[in-house]
C-alpha positions in Angstrom: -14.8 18.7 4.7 -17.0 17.2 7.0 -19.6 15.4 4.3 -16.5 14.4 2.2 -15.6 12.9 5.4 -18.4 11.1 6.2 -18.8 9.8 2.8 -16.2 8.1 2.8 -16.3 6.8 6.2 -19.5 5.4 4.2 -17.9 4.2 1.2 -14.9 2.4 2.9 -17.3 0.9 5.4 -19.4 -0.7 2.6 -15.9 -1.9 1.0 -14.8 -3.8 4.3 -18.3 -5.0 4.3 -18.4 -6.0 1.1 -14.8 -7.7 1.6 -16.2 -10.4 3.9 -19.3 -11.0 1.9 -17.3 -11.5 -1.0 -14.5 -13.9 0.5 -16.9 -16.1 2.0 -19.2 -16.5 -0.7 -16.0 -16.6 -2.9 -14.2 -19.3 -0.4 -17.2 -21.4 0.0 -18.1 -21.9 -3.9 -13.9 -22.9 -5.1 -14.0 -24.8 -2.1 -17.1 -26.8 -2.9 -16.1 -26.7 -6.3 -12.7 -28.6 -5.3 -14.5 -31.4 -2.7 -17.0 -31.7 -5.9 -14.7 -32.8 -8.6 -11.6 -33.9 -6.3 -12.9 -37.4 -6.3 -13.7 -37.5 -9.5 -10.2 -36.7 -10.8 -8.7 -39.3 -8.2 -11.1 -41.5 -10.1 -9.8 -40.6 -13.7 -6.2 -41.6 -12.4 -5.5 -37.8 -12.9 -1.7 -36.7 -13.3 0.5 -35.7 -10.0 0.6 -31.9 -11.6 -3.3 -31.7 -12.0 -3.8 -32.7 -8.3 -1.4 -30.4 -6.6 -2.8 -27.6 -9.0 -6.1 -29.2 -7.2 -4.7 -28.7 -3.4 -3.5 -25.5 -4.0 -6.9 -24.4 -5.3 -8.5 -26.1 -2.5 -6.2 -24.2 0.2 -7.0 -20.6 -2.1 -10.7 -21.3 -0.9 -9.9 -21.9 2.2 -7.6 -19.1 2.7 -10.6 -17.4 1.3 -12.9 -18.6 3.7 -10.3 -18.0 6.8 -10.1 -14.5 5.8 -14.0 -13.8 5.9 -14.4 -15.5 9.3 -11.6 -13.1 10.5 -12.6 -10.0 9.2 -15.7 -10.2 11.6 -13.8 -11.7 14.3 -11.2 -9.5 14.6 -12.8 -5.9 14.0 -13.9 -6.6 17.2 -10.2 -7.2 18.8 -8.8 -3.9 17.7 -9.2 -1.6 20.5 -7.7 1.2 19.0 -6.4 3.8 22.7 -8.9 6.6 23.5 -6.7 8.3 25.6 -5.4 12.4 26.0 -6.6 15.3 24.6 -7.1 16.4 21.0 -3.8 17.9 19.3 -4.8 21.4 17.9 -1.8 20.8 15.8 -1.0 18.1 13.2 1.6 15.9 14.2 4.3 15.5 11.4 4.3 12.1 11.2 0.8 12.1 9.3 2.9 13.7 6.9 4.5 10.1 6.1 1.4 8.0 6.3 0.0 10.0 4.0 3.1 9.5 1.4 2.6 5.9 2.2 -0.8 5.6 1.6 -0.3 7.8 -2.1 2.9 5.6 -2.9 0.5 2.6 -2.4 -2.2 3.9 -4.8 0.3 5.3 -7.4 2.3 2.1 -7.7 -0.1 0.1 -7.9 -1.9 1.6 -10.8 1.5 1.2 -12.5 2.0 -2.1 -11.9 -1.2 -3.5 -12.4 -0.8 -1.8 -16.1 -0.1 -5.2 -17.5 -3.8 -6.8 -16.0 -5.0 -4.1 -17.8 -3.7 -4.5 -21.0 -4.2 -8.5 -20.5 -8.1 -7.9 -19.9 -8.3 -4.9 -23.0 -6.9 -7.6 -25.2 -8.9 -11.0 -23.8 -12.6 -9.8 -23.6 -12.9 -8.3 -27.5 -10.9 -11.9 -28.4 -13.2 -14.2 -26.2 -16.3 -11.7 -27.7 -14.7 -12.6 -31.4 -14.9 -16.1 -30.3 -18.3 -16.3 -29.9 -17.4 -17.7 -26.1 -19.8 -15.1 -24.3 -22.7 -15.7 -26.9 -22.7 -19.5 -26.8 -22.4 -19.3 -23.4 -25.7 -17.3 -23.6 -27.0 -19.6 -26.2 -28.1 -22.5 -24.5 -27.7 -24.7 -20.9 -24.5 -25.5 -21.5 -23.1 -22.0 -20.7 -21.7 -23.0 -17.5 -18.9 -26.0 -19.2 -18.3 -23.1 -21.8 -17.3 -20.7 -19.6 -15.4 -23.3 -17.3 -12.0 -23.6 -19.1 -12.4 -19.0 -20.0 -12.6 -18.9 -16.0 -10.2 -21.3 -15.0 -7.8 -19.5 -17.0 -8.4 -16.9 -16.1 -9.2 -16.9 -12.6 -5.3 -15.6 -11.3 -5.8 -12.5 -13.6 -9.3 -11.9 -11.7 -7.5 -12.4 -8.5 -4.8 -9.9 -9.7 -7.4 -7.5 -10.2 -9.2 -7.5 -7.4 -6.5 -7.2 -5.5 -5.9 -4.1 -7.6 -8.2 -2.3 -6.5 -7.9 -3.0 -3.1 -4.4 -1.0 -3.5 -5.5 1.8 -5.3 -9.3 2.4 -4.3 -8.7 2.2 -0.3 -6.0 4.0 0.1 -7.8 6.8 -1.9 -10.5 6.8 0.7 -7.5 6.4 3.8 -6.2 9.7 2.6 -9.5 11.7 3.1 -9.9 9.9 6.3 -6.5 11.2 7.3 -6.7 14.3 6.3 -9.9 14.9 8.0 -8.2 13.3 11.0 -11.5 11.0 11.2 -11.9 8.8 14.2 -12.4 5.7 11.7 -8.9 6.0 10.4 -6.8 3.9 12.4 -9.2 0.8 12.7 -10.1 1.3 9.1 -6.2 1.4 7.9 -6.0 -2.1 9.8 -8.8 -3.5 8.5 -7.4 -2.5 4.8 -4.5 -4.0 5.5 -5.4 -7.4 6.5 -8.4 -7.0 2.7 -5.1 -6.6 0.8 -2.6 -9.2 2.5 -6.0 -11.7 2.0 -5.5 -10.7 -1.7 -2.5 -10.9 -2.4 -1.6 -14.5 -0.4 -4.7 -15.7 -2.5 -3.2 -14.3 -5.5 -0.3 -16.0 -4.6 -1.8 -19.7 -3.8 -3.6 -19.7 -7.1 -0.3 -18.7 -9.2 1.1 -22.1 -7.6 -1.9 -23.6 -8.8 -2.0 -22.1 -12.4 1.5 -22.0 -13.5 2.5 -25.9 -13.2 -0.2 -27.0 -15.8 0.0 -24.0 -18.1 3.6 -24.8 -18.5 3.0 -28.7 -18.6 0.5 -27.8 -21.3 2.7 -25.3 -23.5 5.6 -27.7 -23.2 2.9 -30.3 -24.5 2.1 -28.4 -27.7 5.5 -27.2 -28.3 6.2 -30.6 -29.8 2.7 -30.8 -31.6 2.5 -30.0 -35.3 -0.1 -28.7 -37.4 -2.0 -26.6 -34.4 -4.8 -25.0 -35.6 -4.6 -21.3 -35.8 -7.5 -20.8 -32.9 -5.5 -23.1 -30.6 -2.3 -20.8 -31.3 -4.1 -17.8 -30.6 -5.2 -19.5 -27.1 -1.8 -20.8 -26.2 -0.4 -17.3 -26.9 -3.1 -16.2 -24.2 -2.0 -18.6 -22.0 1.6 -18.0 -22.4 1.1 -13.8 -21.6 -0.7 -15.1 -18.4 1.9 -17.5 -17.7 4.7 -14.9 -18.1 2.4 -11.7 -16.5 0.9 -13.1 -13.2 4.1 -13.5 -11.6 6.1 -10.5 -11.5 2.5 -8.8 -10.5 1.9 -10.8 -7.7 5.2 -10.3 -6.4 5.3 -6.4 -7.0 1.5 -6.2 -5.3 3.3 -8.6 -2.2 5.5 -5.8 -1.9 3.0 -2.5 -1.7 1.9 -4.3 1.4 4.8 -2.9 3.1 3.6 0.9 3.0 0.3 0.3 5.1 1.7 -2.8 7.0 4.5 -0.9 8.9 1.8 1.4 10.3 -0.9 -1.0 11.8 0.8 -1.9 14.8 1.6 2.3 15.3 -2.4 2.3 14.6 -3.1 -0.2 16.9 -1.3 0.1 20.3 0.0 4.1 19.7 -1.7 6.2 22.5 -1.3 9.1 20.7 -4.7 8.1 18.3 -7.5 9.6 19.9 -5.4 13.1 19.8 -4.7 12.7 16.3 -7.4 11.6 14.9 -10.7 13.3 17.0 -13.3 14.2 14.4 -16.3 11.9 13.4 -19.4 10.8 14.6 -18.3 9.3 17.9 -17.3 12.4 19.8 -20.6 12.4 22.0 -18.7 9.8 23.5 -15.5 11.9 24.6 -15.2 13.4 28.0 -14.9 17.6 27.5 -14.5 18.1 31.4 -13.6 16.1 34.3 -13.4 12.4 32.9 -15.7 9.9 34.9 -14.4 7.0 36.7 -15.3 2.9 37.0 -17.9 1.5 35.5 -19.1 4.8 33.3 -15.7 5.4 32.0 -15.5 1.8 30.6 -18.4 2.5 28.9 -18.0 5.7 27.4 -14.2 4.2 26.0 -16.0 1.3 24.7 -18.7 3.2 22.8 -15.8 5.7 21.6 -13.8 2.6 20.2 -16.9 1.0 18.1 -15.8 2.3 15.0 
């Protein structure tokens, strides 16, 4: 148990790391991105519905950007309590964080069934296309691929928050049962990776879902579409119609872990519970120190 432990103190580590990696690089490219071409649409005399779409893509960045700049901020604020003495016993409330933290991961794989489907059925058609070997083909790869990723770029937000709800909480529950040291801080942290996700998710649906229905409105009065243009409008329309209902349902698998951070956080109960890793050099076996050397010794114990 113990190196099935520490792996995935590993593995979830690298995830959180990779988190604030990703949502800053991520932020920092739609936000440039937007400043880029946002005069250049004012310029064009674009319509009202393009440049909201254009604000809400801008604050999706920044959200983006906010969240990365947090994540390394405020691992440092959780001081998770180091108090009392290890409980031989489990307590039965692990019992329910543990049903929590499986609800999260089961649901999730259930309703993100329809992102699935969605990207089984887009990358053979975009392949059939020929949109990934022109793109390879020559320079102009990048205006190619453009309008494929602007379309869509909610699905890819979907699915990345997909995974943050099944793959974490997978790695939570070996962490609790092992009654690791890293759990509380790293529930948090999980937490505040999926709530990121999903709020993004949620800015670029606003973003998304004004133009594709200005543009299927558009066409519905058209005549004479050619049959590659149907098959994309049909695309567009299953995006349209599937984004939605999965961002609300993934808004509400927050709830599981969220009621438990601030137990996690401010609980004193957390040392006793969870007493096994590789910060218990740092715990006090006989008579605890006082002053200077016990701050010190709590400090180093809540570095996790």
């Amino acid at each position: 148990m113990t190196a099935l432990r520490v792996i995935s103190e590993r593995l979830l580590l690298l995830v959180l790391l990779l988190s604030r990696v990703v949502f800053l690089a991520f932020g920092l490219a739609v936000l440039g991105a937007t400043f880029a071409f946002g005069g250049f649409l004012k310029a064009e005399n674009a319509s009202s519905a393009i440049l909201a779409a254009w604000g809400w893509i801008r604050a999706t960045g920044g959200l983006f950007v906010a969240a990365a700049v947090l994540l390394f901020v405020v691992r440092n604020w959780i001081q998770i309590p180091r108090t009392g003495a290890p409980e031989a016993k489990a307590p039965l409330w692990l019992a329910l964080v543990a049903l929590c933290l499986a609800a999260q991961a089961a649901v999730a794989i259930f309703a993100s069934s329809g992102i699935q489907s969605l990207w089984q059925d887009a990358i053979p058609a975009l392949d059939r296309a020929g949109v990934f070997r022109e793109a390879r083909s020559g320079a102009q790869g990048g205006v190619i691929l453009a309008p494929v990723l602007a379309v869509l770029f909610v699905p890819f937000l979907e699915t990345a928050t997909a995974a943050s709800l099944i793959g974490p909480p997978l790695l939570l529950l070996v962490l609790l049962v092992t009654r690791s040291r890293a759990f509380p801080k790293s529930l948090v942290l999980t937490g505040f990776v999926q709530g990121a996700l999903v709020a993004g998710s949620f800015l670029a649906m606003n973003a998304f879902l004004p133009m594709a229905q200005a543009l299927l409105a558009a066409t519905a009065r058209a005549s004479d579409i050619p049959a590659e243009v149907q098959q994309a409008l049909a695309g567009l329309r299953r995006i349209a119609a599937l984004i939605g209902p999965t961002a609300h349902s993934f808004a509400l698998l927050l709830v599981p872990i969220a009621i438990w951070i601030p137990f996690m956080m401010f609980s004193r109960r957390m040392e006793g519970t969870f007493h096994a890793g590789s910060f218990e050099r740092a715990r006090v076996t006989k008579a605890r120190p006082s002053g200077p050397e016990e701050s010190r010794l709590n400090s180093a114990a809540s570095s996790i």
